[in-house]
SEPA-764963 format. One record per residue: residue number from 1; chain; x, y, z of N, C-alpha, C in turn. Coordinates in nm, 3 decimals. Example, Ala and Ser with C-alpha at 12.3 -4.5 7.8 and 13.67 -1.06 7.14 Angstrom:
% residues 2
1_A_1.319_-0.569_0.780_1.230_-0.450_0.780_1.320_-0.330_0.780
2_A_1.285_-0.225_0.708_1.367_-0.106_0.714_1.290_0.003_0.787
This chain:
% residues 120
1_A_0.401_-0.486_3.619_0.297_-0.489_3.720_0.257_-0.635_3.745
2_A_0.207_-0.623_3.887_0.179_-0.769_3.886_0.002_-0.838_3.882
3_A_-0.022_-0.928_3.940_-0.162_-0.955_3.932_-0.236_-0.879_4.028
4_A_-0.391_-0.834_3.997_-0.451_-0.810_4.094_-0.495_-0.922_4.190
5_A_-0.534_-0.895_4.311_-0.632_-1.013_4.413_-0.768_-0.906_4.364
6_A_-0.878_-0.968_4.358_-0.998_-0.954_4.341_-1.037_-0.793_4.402
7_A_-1.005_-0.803_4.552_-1.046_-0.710_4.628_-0.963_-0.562_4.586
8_A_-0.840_-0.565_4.564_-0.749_-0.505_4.521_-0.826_-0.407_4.357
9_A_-0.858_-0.487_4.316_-0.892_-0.477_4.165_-1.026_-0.393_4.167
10_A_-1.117_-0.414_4.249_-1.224_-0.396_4.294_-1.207_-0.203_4.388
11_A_-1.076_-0.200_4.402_-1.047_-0.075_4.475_-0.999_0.026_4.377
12_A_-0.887_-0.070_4.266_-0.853_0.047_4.173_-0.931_0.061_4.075
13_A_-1.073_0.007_4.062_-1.201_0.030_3.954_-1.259_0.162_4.040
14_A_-1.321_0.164_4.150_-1.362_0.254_4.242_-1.281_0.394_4.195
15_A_-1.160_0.383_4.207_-1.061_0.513_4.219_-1.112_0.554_4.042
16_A_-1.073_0.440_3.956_-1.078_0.478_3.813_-1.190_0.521_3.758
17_A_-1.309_0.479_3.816_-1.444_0.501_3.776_-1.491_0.662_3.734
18_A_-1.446_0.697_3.811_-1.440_0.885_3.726_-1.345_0.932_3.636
19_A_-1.244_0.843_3.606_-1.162_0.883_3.517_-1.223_0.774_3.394
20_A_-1.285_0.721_3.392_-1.372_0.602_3.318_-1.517_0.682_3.233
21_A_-1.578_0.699_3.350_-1.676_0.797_3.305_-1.634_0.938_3.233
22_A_-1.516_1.061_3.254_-1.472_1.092_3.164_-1.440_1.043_3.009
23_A_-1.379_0.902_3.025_-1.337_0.888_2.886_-1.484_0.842_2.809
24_A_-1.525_0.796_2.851_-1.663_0.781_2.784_-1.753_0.910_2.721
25_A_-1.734_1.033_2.857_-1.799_1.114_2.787_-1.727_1.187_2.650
26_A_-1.622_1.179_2.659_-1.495_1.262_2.593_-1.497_1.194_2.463
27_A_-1.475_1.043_2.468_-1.558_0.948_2.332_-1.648_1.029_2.227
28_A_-1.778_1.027_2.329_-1.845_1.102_2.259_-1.901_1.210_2.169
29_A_-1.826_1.325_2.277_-1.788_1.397_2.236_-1.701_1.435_2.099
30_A_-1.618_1.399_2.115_-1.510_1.337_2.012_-1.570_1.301_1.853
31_A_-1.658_1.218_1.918_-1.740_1.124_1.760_-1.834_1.256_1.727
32_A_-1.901_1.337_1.809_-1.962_1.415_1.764_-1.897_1.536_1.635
33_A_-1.790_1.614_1.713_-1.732_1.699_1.650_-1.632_1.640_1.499
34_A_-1.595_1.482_1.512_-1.555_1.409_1.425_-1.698_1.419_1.263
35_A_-1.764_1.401_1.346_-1.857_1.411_1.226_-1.921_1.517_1.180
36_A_-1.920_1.610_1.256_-1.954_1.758_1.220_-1.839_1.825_1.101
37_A_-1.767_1.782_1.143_-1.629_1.812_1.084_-1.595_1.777_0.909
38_A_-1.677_1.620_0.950_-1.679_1.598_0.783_-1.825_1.555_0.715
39_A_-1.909_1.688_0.759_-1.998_1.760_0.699_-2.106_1.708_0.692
40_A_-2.129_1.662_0.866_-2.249_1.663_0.955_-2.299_1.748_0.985
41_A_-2.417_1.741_1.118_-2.502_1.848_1.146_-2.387_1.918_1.222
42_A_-2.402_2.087_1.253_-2.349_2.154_1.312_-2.272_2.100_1.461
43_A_-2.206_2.127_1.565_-2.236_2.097_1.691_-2.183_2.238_1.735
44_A_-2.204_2.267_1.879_-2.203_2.358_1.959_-2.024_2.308_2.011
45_A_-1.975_2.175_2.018_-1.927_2.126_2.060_-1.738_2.213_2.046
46_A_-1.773_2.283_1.899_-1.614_2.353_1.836_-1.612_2.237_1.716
47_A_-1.442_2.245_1.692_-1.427_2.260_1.550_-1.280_2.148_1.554
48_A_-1.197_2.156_1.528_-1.069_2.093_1.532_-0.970_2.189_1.640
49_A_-0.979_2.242_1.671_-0.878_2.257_1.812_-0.969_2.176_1.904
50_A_-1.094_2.175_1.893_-1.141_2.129_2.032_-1.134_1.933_2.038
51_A_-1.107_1.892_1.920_-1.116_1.745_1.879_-1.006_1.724_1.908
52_A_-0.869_1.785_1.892_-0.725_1.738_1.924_-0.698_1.779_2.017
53_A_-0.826_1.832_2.114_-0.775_1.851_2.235_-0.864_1.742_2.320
54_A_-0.914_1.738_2.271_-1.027_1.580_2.337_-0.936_1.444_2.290
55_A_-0.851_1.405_2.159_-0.782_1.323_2.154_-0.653_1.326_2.271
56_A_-0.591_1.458_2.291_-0.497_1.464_2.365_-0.503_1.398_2.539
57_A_-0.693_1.453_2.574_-0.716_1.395_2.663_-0.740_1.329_2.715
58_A_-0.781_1.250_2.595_-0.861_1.107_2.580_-0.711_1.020_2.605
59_A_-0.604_1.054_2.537_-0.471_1.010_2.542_-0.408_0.970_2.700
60_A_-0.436_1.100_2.794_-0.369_1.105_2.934_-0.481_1.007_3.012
61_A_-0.605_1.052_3.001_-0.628_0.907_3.056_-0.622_0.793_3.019
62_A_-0.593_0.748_2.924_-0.579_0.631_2.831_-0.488_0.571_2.970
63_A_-0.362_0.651_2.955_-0.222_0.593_2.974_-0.269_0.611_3.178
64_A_-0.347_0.712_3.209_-0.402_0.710_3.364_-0.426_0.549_3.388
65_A_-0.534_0.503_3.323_-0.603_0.338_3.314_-0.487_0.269_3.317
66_A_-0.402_0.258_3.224_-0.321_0.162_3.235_-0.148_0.138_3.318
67_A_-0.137_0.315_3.361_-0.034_0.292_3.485_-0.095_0.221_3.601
68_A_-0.198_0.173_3.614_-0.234_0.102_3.738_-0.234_-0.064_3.691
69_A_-0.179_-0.070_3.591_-0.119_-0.257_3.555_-0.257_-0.296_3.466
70_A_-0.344_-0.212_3.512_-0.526_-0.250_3.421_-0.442_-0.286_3.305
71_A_-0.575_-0.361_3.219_-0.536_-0.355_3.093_-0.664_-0.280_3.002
72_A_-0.622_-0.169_2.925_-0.748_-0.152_2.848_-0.764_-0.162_2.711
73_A_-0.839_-0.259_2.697_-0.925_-0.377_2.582_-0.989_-0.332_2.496
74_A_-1.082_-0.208_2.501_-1.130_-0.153_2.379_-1.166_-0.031_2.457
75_A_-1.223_0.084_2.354_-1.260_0.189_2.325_-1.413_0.213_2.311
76_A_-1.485_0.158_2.258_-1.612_0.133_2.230_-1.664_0.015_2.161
77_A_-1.687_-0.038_2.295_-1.729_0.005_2.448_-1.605_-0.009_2.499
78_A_-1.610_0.064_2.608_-1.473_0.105_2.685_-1.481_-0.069_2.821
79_A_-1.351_-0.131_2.773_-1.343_-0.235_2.863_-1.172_-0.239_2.905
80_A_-1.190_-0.328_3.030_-1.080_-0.290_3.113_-1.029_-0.449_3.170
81_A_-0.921_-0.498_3.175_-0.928_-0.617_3.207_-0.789_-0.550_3.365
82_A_-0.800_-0.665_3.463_-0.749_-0.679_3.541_-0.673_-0.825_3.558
83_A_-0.580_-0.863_3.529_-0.496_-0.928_3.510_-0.530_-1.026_3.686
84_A_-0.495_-1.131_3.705_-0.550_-1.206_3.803_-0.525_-1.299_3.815
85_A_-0.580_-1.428_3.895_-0.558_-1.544_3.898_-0.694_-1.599_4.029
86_A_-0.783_-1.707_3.983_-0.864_-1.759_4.076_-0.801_-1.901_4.056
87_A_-0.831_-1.985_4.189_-0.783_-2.114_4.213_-0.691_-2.178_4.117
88_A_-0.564_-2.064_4.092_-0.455_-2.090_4.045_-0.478_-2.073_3.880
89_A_-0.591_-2.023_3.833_-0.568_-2.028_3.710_-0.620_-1.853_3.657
90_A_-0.511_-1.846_3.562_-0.495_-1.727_3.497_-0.627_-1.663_3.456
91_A_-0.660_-1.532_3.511_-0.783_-1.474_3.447_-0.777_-1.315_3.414
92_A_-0.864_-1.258_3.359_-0.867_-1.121_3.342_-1.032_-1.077_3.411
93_A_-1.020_-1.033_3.515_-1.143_-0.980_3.572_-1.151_-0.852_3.515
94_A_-1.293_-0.856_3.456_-1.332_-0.772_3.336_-1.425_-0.692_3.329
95_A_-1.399_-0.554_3.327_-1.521_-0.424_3.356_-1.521_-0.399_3.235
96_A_-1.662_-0.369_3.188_-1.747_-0.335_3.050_-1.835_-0.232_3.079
97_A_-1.792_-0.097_3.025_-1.852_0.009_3.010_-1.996_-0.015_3.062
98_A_-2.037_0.064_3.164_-2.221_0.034_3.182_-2.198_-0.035_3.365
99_A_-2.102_-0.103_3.367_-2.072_-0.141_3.489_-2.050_-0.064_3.604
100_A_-2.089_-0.021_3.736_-2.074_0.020_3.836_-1.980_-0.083_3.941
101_A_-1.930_-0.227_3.878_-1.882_-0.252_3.981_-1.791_-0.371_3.877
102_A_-1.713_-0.440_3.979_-1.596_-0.543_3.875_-1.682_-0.716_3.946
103_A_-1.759_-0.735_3.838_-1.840_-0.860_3.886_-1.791_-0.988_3.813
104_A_-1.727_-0.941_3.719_-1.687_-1.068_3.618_-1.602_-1.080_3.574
105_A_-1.528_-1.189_3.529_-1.389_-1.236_3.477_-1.415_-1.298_3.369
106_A_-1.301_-1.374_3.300_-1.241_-1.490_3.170_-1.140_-1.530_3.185
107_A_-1.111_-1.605_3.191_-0.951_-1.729_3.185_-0.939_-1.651_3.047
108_A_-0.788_-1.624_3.051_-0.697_-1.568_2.964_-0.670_-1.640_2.828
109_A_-0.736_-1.762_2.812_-0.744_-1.817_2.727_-0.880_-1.814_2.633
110_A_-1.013_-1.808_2.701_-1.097_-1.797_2.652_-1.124_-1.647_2.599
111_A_-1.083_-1.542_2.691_-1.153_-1.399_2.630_-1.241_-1.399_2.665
112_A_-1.284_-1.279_2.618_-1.437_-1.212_2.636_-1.559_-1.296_2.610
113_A_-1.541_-1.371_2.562_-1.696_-1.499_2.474_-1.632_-1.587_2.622
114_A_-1.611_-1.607_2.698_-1.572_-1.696_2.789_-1.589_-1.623_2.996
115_A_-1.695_-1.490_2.956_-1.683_-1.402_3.051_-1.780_-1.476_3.146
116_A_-1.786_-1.507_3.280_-1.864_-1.569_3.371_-1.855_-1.469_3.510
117_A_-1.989_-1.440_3.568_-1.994_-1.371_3.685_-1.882_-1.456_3.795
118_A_-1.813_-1.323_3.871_-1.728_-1.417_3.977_-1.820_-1.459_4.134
119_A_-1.752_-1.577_4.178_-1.777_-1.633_4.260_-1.782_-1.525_4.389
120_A_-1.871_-1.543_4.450_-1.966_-1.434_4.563_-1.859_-1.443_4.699
């Protein structure tokens, strides 16, 4: 896959954003019945079919996120990098769980400690 242009990137966050918000809830979910399991409070949630079926799903979108060239960076918190380039230099424009929109990047060298709002 190749680089996104800004605007581009900004379109396949839009499309992904419900498949985003799924994995987040499904996370949760997940951690819940994970700990019920090894002899937490109850949940309503099920038991181990319903956890390897939340991993399974958690799985297809995993691989949903990243057939679109995204890159995805962590789990919790759920972050997403978009591969890029501003005034010729290499970046990852970078959505962090909580985000409604793709506002910020990092030069591929710095990472995440190097994240700066993009230029308007």
């Amino acid at each position: 896959m190749g680089l996104f242009e800004v605007d581009e990137a900004r379109a396949e966050l839009a499309r992904l954003l419900p498949v985003l918000d799924e994995i987040v809830l499904l996370r949760a979910e997940a951690a819940e019945v994970q700990a019920a399991l090894a002899g937490g409070p109850a949940t309503p949630l099920g038991g181990l079919p319903e956890l390897k079926a939340a991993h399974a799903r958690l799985d297809d979108l995993m691989a949903q996120v990243q057939a679109t060239g995204a890159e995805l960076k962590g789990i919790a918190p759920l972050l997403v990098d978009f591969p890029s380039e501003l005034d010729g230099v290499p970046v990852l424009l970078c959505w962090l769980e909580g985000d409604r929109e793709l506002a910020w990047y990092h030069r591929t060298d710095l990472g995440f400690a190097g994240r700066r709002r993009l230029p308007s």
